[in-house]
C-alpha positions in Angstrom: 4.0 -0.5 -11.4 6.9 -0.6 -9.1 9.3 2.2 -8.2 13.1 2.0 -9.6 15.5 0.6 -6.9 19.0 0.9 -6.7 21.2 -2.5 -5.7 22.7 -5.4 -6.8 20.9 -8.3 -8.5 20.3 -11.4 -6.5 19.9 -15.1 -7.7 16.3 -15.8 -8.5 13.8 -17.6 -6.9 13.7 -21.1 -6.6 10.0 -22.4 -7.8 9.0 -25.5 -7.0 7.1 -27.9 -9.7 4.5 -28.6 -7.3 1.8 -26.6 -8.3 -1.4 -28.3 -6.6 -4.3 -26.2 -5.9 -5.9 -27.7 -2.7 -9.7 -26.0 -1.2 -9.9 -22.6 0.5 -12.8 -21.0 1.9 -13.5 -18.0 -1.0 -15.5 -15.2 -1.1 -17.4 -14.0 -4.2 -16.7 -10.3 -4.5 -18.0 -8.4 -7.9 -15.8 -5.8 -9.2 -16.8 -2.4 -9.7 -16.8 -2.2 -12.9 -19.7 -5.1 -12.6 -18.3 -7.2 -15.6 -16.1 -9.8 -13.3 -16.8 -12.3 -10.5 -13.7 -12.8 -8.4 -13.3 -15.0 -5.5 -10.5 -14.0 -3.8 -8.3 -16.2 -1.2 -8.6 -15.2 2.8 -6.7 -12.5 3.1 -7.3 -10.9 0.1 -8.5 -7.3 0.7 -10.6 -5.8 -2.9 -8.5 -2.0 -3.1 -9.0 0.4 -5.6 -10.2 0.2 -9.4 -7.7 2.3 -10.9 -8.7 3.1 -14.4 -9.9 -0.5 -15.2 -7.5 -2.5 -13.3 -8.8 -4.3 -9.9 -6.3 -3.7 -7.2 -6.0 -6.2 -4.5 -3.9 -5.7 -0.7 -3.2 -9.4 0.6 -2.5 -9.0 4.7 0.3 -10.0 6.2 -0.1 -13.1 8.4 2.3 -14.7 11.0 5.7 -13.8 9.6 4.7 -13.4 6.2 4.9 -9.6 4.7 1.3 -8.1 3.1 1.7 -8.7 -0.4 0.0 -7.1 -3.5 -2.1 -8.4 -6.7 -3.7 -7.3 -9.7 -6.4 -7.8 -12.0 -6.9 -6.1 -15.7 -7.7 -6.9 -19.3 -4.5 -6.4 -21.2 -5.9 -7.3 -24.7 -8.4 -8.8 -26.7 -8.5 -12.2 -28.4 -7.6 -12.1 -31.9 -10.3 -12.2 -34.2 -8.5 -13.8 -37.4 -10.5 -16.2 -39.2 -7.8 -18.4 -40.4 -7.0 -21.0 -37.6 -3.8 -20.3 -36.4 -1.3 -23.8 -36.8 -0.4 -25.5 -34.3 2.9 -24.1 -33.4 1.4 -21.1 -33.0 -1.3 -22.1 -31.0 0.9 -23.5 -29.0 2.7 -20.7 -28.5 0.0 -17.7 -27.9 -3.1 -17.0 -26.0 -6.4 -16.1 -28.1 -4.0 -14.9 -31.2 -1.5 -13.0 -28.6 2.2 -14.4 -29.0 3.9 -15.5 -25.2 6.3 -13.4 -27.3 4.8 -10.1 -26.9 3.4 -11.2 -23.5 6.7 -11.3 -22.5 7.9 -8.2 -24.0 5.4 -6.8 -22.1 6.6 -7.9 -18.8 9.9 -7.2 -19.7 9.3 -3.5 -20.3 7.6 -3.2 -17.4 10.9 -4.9 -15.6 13.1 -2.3 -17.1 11.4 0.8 -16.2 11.6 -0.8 -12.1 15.2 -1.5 -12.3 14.4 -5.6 -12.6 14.8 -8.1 -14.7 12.8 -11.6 -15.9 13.7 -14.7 -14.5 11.5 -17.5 -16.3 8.6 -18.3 -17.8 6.3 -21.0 -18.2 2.8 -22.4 -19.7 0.7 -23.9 -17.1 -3.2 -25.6 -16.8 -4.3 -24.0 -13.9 -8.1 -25.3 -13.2 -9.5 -25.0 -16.5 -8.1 -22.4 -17.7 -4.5 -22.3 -20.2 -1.8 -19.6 -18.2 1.1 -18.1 -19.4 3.3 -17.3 -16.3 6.1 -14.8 -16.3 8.6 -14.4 -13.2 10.3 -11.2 -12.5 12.3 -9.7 -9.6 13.0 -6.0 -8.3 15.8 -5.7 -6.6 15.6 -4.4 -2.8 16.5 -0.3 -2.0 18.9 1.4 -0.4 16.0 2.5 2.0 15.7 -1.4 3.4 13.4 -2.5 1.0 13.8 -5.9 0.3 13.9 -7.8 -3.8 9.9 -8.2 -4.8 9.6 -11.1 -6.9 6.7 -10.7 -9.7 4.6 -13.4 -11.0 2.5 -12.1 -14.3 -0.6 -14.8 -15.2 -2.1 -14.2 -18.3 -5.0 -16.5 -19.4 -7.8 -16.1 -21.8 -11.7 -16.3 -21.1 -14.5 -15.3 -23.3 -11.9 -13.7 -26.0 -10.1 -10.8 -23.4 -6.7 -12.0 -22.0 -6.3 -11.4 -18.6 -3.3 -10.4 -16.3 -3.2 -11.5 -12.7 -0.2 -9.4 -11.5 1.7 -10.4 -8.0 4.0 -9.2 -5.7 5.7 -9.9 -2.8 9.0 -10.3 -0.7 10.6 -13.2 -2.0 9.6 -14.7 1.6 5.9 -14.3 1.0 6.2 -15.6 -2.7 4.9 -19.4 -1.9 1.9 -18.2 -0.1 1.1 -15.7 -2.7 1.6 -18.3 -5.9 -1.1 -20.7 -4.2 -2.9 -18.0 -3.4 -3.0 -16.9 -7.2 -3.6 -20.4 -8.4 -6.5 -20.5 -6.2 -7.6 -17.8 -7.9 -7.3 -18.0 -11.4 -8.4 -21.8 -11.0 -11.9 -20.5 -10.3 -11.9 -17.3 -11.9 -14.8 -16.4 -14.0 -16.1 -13.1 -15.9 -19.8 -12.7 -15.0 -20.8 -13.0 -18.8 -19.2 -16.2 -18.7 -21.3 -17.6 -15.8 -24.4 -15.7 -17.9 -23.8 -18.3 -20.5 -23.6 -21.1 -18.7 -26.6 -20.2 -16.7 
């Protein structure tokens, strides 16, 4: 995911509880693999699929730094037939704990030298997210601290992880960008159903 970067820690990002997701001109773009329908924010460039996971380059714009996302399916829905209760259901996506979600993110931090900062459940559009926040601290080469953000949300019983990353500069833009996203994202089998 990221490389391992020496320095110090820095305080974390300050998020703002405004979270609206106002109109943006979007671009339907399949993926390769055929199964996903993705309209991605201006900006957004589609980059490689590497081994199932839908890379994404977001240009740099006046004073803002490029950026990067991610796309994959990081696990499928549990397929227990006894209802989960309520607490749990609170607590998890299609049967996966925010728990091991999480962990997840968490060993991901570790192996890149960062560290987790907060995490949330949000309704973004329609669908129910899971947000993690991260940080990497900047190098000894210049590189300035990337803060993470890690969406998970479940459609059609696969859990899906919208990774992002950017200079802590760029990390407004990029969290409405994601929003945008997710707020209209849609597997292809989903619209199918519908249709």
């Amino acid at each position: 995911m990221a490389a391992s970067n020496n320095g110090a820690r820095s305080a974390g990002p300050r998020l703002s509880d405004n979270h609206s997701v106002s109109a943006l001109a979007l671009a339907e773009v399949p993926s390769r693999s055929g199964d996903l329908a993705m309209p991605l924010p201006n900006g957004w460039i589609m980059g490689p699929n590497v081994n199932g996971v839908e890379t994404f380059r977001v240009a740099p714009t006046a004073g803002v730094p490029e950026a990067h996302a991610s796309l994959a399916v990081v696990a499928l829905a549990s397929t227990n037939t006894n209802p989960p209760l309520s607490r749990e259901q609170r607590n998890s996506l299609g049967g996966v704990s925010f728990t091991d979600l999480r962990r997840n993110v968490i060993d991901k931090m570790i192996s890149a030298g960062g560290w987790v900062v907060n995490d949330r459940q949000r309704e973004i559009g329609s669908h129910r997210v899971f947000e993690v926040i991260a940080q990497t601290p900047g190098g000894k080469d210049g590189k300035p601290d990337q803060v993470w953000n890690f969406y998970f949300t479940e459609i059609d019983g696969r859990i899906y992880s919208l990774t992002t990353h950017a200079e802590n500069s760029a990390t407004i833009r990029l969290a409405n960008d994601a929003e945008k996203f997710l707020s209209t994202f849609s597997p292809l089998e989903a619209k199918a159903k519908r249709n």
